[in-house]
C-alpha positions in Angstrom: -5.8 -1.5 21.3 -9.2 0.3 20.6 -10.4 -1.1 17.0 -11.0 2.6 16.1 -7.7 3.9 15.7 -6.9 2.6 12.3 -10.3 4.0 10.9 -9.9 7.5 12.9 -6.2 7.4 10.4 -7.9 6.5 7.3 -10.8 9.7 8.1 -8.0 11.9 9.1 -6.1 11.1 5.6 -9.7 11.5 3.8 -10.0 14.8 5.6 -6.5 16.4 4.9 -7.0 15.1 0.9 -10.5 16.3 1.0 -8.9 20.2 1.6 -6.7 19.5 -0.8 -9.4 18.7 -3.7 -11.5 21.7 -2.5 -8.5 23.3 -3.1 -7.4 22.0 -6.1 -11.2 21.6 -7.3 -10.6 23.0 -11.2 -8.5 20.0 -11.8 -11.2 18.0 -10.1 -14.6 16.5 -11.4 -17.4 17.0 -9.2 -18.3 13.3 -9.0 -14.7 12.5 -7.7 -15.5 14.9 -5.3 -18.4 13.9 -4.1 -17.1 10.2 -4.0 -14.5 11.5 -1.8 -16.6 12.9 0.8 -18.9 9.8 0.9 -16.1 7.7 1.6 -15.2 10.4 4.2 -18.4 10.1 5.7 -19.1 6.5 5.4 -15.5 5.8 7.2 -16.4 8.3 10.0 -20.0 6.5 10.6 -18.2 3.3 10.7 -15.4 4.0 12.9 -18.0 5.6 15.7 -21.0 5.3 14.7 -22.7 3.0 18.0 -25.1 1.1 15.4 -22.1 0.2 12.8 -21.6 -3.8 13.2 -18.4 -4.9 15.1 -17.0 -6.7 12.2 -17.8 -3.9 9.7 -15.9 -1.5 12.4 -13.0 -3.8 12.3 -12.3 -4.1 8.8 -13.8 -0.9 7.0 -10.3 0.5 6.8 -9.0 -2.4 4.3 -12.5 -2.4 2.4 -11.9 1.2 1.4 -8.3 0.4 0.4 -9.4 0.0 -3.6 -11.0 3.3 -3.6 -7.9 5.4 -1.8 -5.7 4.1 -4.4 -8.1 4.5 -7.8 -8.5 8.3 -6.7 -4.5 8.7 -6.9 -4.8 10.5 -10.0 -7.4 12.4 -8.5 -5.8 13.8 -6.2 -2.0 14.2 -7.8 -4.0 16.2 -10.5 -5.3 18.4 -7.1 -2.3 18.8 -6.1 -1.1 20.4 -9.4 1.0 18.4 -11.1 1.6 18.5 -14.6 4.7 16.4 -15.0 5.8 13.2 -13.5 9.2 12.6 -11.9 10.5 9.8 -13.8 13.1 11.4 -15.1 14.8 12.1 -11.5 14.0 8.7 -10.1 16.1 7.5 -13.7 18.9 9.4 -12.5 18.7 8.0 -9.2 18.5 4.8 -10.7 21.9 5.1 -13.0 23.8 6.5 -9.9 22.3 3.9 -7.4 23.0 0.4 -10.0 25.1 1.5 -12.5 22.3 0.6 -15.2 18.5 0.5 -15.1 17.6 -3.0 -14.0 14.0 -2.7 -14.9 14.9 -3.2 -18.3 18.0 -5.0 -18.2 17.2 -7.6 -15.8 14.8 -9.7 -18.2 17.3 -9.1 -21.4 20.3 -10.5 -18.7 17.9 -13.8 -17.3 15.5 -14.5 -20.2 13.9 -17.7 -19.0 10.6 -18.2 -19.3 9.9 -20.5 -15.9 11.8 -17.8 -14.0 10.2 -15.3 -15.3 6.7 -16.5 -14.6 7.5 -17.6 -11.1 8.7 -13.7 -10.4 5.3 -12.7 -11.6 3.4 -15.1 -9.8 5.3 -13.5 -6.6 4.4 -9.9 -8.2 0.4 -11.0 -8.2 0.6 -12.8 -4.3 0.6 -8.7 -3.6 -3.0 -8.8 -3.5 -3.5 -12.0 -0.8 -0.3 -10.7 1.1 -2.1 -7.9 1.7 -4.5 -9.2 3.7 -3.5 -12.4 4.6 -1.8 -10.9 8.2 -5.1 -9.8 9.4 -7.4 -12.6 8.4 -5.6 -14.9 10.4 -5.5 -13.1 13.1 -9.3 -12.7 13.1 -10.0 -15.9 12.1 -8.0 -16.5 15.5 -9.9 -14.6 17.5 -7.0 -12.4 18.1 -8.8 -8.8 17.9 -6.3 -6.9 19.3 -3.0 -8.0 17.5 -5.9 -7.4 14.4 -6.8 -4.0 15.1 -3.0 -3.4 15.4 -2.0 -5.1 12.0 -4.4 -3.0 10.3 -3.1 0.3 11.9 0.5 -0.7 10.7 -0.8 -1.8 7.4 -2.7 1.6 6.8 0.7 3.6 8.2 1.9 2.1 5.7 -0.4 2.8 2.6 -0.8 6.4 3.8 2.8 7.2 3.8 3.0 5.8 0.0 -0.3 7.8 -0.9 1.0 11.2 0.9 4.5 9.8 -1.0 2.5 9.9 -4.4 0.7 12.9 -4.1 4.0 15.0 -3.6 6.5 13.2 -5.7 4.7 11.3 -8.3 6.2 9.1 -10.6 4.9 6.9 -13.3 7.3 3.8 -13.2 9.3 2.2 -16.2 6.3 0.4 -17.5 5.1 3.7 -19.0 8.5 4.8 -20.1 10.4 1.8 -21.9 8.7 -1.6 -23.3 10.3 -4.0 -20.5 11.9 -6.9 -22.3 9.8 -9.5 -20.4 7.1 -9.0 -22.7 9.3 -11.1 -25.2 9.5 -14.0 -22.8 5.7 -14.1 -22.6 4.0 -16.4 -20.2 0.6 -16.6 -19.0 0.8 -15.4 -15.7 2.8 -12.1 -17.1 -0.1 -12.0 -19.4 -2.5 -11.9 -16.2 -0.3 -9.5 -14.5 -0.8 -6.7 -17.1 -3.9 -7.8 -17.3 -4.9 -6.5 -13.9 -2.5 -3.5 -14.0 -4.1 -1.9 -17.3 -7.2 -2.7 -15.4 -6.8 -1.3 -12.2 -3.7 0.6 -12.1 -3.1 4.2 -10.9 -0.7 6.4 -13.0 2.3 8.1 -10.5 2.4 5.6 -8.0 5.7 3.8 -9.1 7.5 5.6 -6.5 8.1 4.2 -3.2 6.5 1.2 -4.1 3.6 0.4 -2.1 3.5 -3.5 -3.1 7.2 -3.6 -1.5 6.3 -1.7 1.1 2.9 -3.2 2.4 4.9 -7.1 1.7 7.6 -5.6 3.9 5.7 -4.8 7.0 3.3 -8.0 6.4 6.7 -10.2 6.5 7.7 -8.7 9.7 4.3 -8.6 11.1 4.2 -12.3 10.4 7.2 -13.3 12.1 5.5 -11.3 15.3 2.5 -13.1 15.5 3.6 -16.3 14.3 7.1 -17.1 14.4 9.3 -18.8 12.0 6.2 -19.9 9.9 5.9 -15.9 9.0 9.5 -16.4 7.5 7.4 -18.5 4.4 5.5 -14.2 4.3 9.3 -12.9 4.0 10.7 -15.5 1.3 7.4 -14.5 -0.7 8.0 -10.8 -0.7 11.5 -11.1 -1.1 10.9 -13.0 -5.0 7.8 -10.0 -5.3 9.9 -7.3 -4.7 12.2 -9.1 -7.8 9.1 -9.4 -9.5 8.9 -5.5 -9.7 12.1 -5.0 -11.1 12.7 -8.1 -13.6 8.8 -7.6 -14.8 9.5 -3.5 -15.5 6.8 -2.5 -13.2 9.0 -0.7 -10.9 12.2 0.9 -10.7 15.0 -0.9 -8.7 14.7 2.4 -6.4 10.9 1.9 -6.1 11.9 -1.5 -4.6 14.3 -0.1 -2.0 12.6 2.8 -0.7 9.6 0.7 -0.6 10.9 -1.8 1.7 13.3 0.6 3.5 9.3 2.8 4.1 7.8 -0.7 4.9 10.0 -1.5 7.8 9.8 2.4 9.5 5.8 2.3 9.0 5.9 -1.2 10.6 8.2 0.0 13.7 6.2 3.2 14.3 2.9 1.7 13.8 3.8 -0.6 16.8 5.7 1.7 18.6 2.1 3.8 18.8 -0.1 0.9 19.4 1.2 0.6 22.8 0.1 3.8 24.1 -2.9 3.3 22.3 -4.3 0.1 23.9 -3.9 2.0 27.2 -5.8 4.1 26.1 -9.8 3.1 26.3 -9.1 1.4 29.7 -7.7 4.9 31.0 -10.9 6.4 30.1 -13.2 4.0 31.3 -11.5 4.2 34.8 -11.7 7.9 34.3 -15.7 7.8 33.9 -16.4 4.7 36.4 -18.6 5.7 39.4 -16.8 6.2 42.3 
């Protein structure tokens, strides 16, 4: 598969959003703006641009991944949203368990080793993310590369467009979780990092699920049973989310239940897309 199809999705998402501010440009700050439509053009330059180094080609779609999600706000705020739909997602919740786990869970189990396992799962979001791809380009194995990183970005798209239209906060900005009793270091980390870098309304589907979901089964792909280590980890994340009161049990599920249609699609298109380049090279080879 052509290495430019997973940065030609992250400029069309950057395009479509980019309306959308110009749109919703009183809500908007000029500078976010602008940032927006340098990241616009610097991901077009590297997805096509002849001069743009192979390796910089290859993974400019997960470098810009910090930067799509820190403009969230940005661009729920475009697309006029004054509220947040926390309040539905608790109804959800109550018909869906009975309850809200996200604060009953840590009252129901309040032990301090389990608790700072589940977190530690919670924080291997950020090498699970790309821990997929960077074996397979350590490997040498460009093509399954290029098309873990389109799944991976079918993935994160769907969750942003998810975000922008249904935005929800998540329980952590609702109720004080009862795992902040039990305490622990690596909780302490944890928030930590999520006062630091996190983006209000993007609780719902969650996109640490999601993105752990379609790196498990991507895993198991490319590498057999020793991807099956990926799935146990993202199975004790995805508690993580719940017992820590980061995300709503029905963050958890739809995230998962989005990670594993992303994943299917995403492959599902990379086959017609590695036919692709050769079909046009035939098409333009002198006869």
């Amino acid at each position: 598969m052509s290495a430019i199809w997973p940065g030609a999705l992250v400029v069309v998402y950057l395009a479509v959003t980019g309306m959308l501010l110009l749109i919703g440009r009183s809500h908007v700050q000029p500078g976010g703006l602008a940032l927006h439509f340098g990241a616009l053009a610097a991901m077009a330059a590297a997805t096509w641009l002849k001069t743009t180094p192979r390796w910089l080609q290859l993974w400019a779609p997960l470098l810009v991944l910090l930067f799509l999600y820190t403009e969230m706000p940005m661009l729920i705020r475009a697309a006029g949203h004054d509220t947040f739909f926390d309040a539905s997602v608790i109804r959800w919740e109550r018909a869906m368990f009975g309850g809200q786990p996200a604060i009953e869970w840590a009252g129901r189990w309040p032990f301090r080793a389990l608790s700072e396992l589940l977190h530690a799962a919670y924080l291997s979001y950020y090498l699970i993310i790309v821990s997929v791809p960077a074996v397979l380009y350590l490997s040498g194995r460009r093509e399954e590369f290029s098309e873990a990183v389109l799944v991976l970005m079918l993935t994160f798209i769907t969750c942003f467009v998810s975000y922008i239209a249904l935005p929800v906060s998540g329980p952590r900005y609702v109720w004080d979780s009862l795992a902040g009793a039990i305490g622990g270091r690596i909780r302490e980390l944890a928030i930590w990092l999520l006062d630091a870098r996190s983006s209000e309304g993007t609780a719902f589907p969650s996109s640490h699920v999601a993105v752990a979901v379609a790196q498990s089964i991507l895993a198991v792909r490319y590498f057999g049973r020793t991807g099956l280590v990926l799935a146990v980890l993202s199975s004790a994340l995805a508690f993580g989310a719940i017992y820590g009161g980061f995300h709503y049990a029905v963050d958890v599920v739809s995230g998962a239940f989005l990670g594993a249609v992303t994943t299917v699609l995403g492959l599902a298109a990379a086959n017609p897309l590695r036919r692709v380049q050769p079909t046009q090279a035939n098409a333009t080879a002198p006869t």
